[in-house]
C-alpha positions in Angstrom: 119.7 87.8 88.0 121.1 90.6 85.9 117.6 92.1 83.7 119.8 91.9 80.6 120.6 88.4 81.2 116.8 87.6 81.4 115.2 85.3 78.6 112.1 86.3 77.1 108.9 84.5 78.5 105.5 84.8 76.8 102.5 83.3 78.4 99.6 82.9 76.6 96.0 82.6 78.9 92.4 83.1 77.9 91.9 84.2 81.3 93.6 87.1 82.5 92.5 90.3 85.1 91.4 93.5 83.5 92.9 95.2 86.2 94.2 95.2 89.6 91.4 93.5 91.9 89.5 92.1 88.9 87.1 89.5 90.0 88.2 87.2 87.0 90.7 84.2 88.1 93.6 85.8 88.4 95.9 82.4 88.8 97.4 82.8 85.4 99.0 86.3 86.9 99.7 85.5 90.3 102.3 82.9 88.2 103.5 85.6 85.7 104.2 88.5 88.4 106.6 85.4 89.9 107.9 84.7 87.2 109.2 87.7 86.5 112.1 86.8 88.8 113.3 84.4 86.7 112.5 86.4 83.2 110.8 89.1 81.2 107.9 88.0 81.3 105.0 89.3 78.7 101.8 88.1 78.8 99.3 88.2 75.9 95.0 87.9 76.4 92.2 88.9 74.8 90.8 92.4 75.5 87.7 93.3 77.1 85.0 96.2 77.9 86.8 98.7 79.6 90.4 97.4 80.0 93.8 98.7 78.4 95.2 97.3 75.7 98.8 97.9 76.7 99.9 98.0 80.7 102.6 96.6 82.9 101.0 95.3 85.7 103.2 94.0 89.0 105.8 93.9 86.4 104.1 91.8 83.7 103.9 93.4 80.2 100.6 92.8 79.3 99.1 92.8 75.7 95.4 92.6 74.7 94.2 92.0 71.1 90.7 92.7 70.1 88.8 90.1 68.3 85.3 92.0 68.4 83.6 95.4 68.6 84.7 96.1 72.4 81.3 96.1 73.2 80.8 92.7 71.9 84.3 91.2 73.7 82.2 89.3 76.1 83.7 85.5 75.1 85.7 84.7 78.2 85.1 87.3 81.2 82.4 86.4 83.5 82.2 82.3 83.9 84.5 81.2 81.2 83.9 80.5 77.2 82.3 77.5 77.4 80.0 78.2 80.2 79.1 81.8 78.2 78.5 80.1 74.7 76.4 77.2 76.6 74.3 80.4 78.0 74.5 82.8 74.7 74.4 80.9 71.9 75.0 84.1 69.7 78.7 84.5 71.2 79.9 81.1 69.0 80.4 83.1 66.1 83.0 85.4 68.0 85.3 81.9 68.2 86.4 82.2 64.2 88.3 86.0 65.3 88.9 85.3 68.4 91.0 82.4 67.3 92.3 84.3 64.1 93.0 87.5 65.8 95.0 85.3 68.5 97.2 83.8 66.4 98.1 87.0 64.5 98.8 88.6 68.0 100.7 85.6 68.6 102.9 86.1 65.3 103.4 89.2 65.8 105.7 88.6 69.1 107.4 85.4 68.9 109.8 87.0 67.0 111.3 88.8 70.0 110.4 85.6 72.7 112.7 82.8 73.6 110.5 80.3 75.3 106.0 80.2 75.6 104.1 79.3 78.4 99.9 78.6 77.0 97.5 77.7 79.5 94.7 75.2 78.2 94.9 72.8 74.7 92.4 75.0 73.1 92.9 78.0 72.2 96.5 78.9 73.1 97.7 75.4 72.6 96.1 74.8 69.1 96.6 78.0 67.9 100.6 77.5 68.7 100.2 73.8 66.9 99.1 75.8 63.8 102.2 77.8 64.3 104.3 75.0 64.5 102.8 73.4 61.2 104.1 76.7 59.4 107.1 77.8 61.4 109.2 75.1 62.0 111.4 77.6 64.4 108.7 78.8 66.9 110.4 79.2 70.1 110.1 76.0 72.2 106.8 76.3 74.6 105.7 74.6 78.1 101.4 73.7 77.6 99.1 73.5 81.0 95.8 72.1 80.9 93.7 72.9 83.8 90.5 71.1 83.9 87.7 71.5 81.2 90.3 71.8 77.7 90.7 68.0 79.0 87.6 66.9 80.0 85.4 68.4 77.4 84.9 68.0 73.5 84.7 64.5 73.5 84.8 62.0 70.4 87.2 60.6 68.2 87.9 64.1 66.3 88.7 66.1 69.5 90.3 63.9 71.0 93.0 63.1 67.8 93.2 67.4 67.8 94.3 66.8 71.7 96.6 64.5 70.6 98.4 66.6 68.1 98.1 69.5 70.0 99.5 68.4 73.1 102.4 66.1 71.5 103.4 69.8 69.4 104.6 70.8 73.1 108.1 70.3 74.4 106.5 69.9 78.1 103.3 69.4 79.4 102.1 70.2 82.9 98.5 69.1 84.1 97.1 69.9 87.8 96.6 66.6 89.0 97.6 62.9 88.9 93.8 62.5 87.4 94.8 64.5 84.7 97.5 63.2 83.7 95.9 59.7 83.7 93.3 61.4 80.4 96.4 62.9 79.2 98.3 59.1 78.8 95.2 58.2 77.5 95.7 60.4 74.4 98.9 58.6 73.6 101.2 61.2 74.9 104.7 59.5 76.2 104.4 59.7 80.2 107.8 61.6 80.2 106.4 64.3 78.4 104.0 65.1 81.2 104.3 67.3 84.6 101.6 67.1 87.4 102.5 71.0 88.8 99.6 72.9 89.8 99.1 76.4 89.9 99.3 78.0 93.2 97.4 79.7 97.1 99.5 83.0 98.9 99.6 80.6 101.8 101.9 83.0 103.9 100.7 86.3 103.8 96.8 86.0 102.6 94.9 82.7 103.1 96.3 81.8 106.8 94.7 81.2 110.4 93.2 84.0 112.2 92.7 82.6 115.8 91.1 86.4 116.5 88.3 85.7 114.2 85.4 83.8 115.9 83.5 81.4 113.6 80.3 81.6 112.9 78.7 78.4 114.0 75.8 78.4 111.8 77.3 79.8 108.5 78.3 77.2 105.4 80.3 78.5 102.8 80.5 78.1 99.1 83.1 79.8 96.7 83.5 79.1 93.2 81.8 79.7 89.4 78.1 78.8 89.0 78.9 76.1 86.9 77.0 72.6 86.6 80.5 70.7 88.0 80.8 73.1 90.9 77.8 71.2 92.6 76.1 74.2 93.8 72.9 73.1 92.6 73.6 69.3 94.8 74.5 71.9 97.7 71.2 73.7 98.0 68.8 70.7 97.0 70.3 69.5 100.4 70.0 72.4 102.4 65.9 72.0 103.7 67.5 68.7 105.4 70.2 70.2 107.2 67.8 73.4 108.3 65.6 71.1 110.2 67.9 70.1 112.7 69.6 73.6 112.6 67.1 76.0 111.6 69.6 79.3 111.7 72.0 78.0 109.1 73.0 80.4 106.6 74.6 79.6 103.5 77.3 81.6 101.9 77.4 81.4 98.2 80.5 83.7 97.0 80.5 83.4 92.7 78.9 83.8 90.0 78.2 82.7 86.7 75.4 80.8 84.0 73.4 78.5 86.9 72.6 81.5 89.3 69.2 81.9 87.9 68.5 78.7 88.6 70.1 78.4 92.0 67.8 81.4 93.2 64.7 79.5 91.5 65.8 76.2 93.6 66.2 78.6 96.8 62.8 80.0 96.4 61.0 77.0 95.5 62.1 75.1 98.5 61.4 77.9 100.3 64.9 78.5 101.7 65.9 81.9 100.5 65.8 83.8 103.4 68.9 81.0 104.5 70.8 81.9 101.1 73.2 84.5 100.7 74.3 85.8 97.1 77.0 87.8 97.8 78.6 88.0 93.9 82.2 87.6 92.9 84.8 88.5 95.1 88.4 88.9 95.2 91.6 87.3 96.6 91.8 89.7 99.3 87.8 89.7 99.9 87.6 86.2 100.0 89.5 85.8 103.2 87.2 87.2 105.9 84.5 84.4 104.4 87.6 81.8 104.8 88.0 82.5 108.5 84.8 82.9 109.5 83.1 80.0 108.0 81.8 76.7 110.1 81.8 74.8 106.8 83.4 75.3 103.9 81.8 72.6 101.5 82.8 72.0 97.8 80.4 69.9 96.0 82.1 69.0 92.9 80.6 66.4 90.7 81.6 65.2 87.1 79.3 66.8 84.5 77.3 64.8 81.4 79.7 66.1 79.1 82.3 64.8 81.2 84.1 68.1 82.1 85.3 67.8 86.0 87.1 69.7 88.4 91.3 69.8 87.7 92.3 69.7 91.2 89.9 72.5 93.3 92.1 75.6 94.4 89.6 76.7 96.7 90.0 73.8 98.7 93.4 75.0 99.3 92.4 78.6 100.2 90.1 77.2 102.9 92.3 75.1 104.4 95.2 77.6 104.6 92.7 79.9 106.7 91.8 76.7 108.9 88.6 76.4 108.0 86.9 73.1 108.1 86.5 71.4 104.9 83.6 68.9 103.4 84.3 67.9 99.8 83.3 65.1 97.1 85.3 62.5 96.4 85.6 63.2 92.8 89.4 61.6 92.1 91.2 64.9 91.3 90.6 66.1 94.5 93.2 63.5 96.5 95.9 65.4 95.2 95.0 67.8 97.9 92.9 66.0 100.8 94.8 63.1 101.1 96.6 63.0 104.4 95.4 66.1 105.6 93.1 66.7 108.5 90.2 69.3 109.1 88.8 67.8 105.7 86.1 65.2 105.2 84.6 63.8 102.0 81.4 62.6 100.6 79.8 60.7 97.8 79.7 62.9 94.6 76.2 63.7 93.2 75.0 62.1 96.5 72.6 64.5 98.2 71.6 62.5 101.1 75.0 62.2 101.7 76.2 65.4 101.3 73.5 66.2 103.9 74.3 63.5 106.2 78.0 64.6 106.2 77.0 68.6 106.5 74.8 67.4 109.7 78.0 65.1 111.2 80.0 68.2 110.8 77.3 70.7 112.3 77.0 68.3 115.5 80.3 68.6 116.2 82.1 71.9 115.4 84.6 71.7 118.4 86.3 68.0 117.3 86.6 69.6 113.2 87.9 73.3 114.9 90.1 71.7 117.2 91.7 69.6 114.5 95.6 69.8 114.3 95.7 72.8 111.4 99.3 73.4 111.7 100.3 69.7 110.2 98.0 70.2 107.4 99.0 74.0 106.6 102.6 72.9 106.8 101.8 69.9 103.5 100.0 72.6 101.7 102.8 74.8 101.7 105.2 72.5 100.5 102.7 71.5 97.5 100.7 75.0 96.8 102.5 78.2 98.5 103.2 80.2 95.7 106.6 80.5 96.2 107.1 76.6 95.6 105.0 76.6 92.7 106.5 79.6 91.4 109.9 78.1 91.6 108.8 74.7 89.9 107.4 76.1 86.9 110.6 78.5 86.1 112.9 75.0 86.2 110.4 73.7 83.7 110.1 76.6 81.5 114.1 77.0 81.8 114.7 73.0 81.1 112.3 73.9 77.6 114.2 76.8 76.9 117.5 74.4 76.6 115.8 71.4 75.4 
């Protein structure tokens, strides 16, 4: 497509990289650098210690706004805002700027942008409502909720704010068929909503690597320390497992609020020296773990505030590198699992299950190794490769452009 021809997309995230191999999700800009294909694509975030305000990165103009002293822009990096305000309580009062100075950065563009793309109902989705109440020609926008702006702030208040917020969008897209079940819920008309997830590089990084050898007694975890990762579930179960197969190690790639507590679990039940902290890695990091694993096991459970898992990414980036695959069977997660092989599920918040389906697996390695990949690989793709997804999500963003 001829640049000049190219209309002006602004997506609006939270959650961005600081810079090139950031640890942070970086989902929200392996879209946007796809994207830029099919437009000029600008994305705006808030800053943070140490990154630029202004750079073009894989193509993507990206603009930061300060909402703090830099030293105190510590709202969203490094677990998320809700899981750093549950942990800080201090860093609630940077919501009133970081919300105010948002929506003047937002102002400030729209003026030179044809269509919006905001990830999650709050903040890029009710700050754009706001918009709407006060410029009746904002330019038409696409909203994606992604897992806890859905399943969190519960009650009659939040969820008639939901409501307005999400029916002020000319599209919605959730990332799974649970999701949009909550969204119907909210009174928003079924044609209004997408179920288009974001996306795994399942051609060139998170593939099979029939070089690599697996490491028979290594279990892998990847994700945020967060209570509805499971983590906690994971290593309450882990004594069990280690008396049948005392040389386990387990792999915990991540970071975030609970890790305090997952080392005080570890050393209480005496299992440290099986427990590997590795920290945060990134895309390209992650794979080696991927191919190498016995088990990768994603523990996911639904929280007492009621915030779940969307759909579970990381399931797809094990998968794609073959790896076999134990995870709960929290509803969101069917989107992905169902149909495929190499994958096994248990009962969510079930320990002695979990255990019992860890041990099943362990036992039998060569049946779960051996397990036709290639079929499964080949579904993923068609769903999740980056290329597909990419493609998806410029149709909708160009069918909101025209509507």
């Amino acid at each position: 497509m001829n640049k000049q021809l190219k209309k002006k997309l602004l997506i609006l995230s939270s959650t961005y990289p600081r810079w090139i191999n950031d640890n942070e999700p970086g989902f929200v800009h392996q879209l946007a650098k796809r994207l830029t294909s099919h437009f000029e694509v600008h994305v705006l975030c808030p800053h943070a210690p140490k990154a630029m305000l202004e750079e073009v990165m894989d193509g993507v103009v990206i603009h930061r706004y300060k909402y703090a002293p830099e030293k105190f822009e510590t709202l969203v990096n490094d677990g998320g805002m809700l899981a750093n305000i549950k942990r800080d309580k201090w860093k609630l009062f940077l919501l009133p700027s970081f919300f105010l100075m948002q929506l003047i950065a937002i102002n400030k563009l729209i003026h030179k942008i044809d269509v919006i793309h905001a990830h999650w109902i709050i903040p890029q989705g009710f700050n754009l409502y706001l918009l709407v109440l006060i410029k009746p020609n904002l330019p038409p926008y696409l909203l994606t909720s992604h897992d806890a702006d859905l399943y969190s702030l519960k009650g009659n208040f939040f969820n008639f704010l939901k409501n307005k917020i999400l029916a002020s969008a000319c599209s919605i897209t959730v990332v799974s068929n649970t999701m949009k079940k909550e969204v119907i819920k909210l009174a928003i008309p079924e044609h209004k909503i997408n179920i288009q997830p974001m996306g795994v590089d399942l051609q060139n990084l998170f593939v099979v690597n029939n070089l690599v050898k697996r490491n028979k007694n290594e279990i892998l975890f990847v994700g945020r320390f967060v209570e509805k990762k499971g983590l906690l579930d994971l290593l309450n179960s882990l004594p069990l497992v280690l008396k049948k197969f005392p040389n386990i190690i387990l792999t915990l790639v991540g970071f975030g609020p609970q890790e305090n507590a997952a080392r005080e679990i570890a050393k209480k039940l005496n299992i440290s020296q099986h427990v590997n902290f590795t920290g945060p890695k990134n895309q390209t990091q992650l794979i080696e773990y991927y191919q190498r694993a016995a088990l990768f096991v994603a523990p996911f459970k639904e929280t007492k505030s009621g915030d779940q898992e969307g759909l579970g990414l990381v399931l797809v980036e094990a998968l794609g590198c073959g790896c076999p695959t134990l995870v709960s069977d929290i509803p969101a997660c069917e989107d992905v699992i169902n149909g495929l092989t190499g994958v096994s599920t248990f009962n969510s918040g079930n320990t002695e299950d979990l255990k019992n389906k860890i041990l099943a697996i362990l036992s039998n390695q060569s049946k779960f190794q051996e397990s036709k990949v290639n079929i499964s690989i080949k579904k993923l793709k068609y769903n999740f490769d980056w290329e597909v997804v990419a493609d998806k999500y410029a149709d909708l963003l160009t069918d909101v452009y025209y509507s």
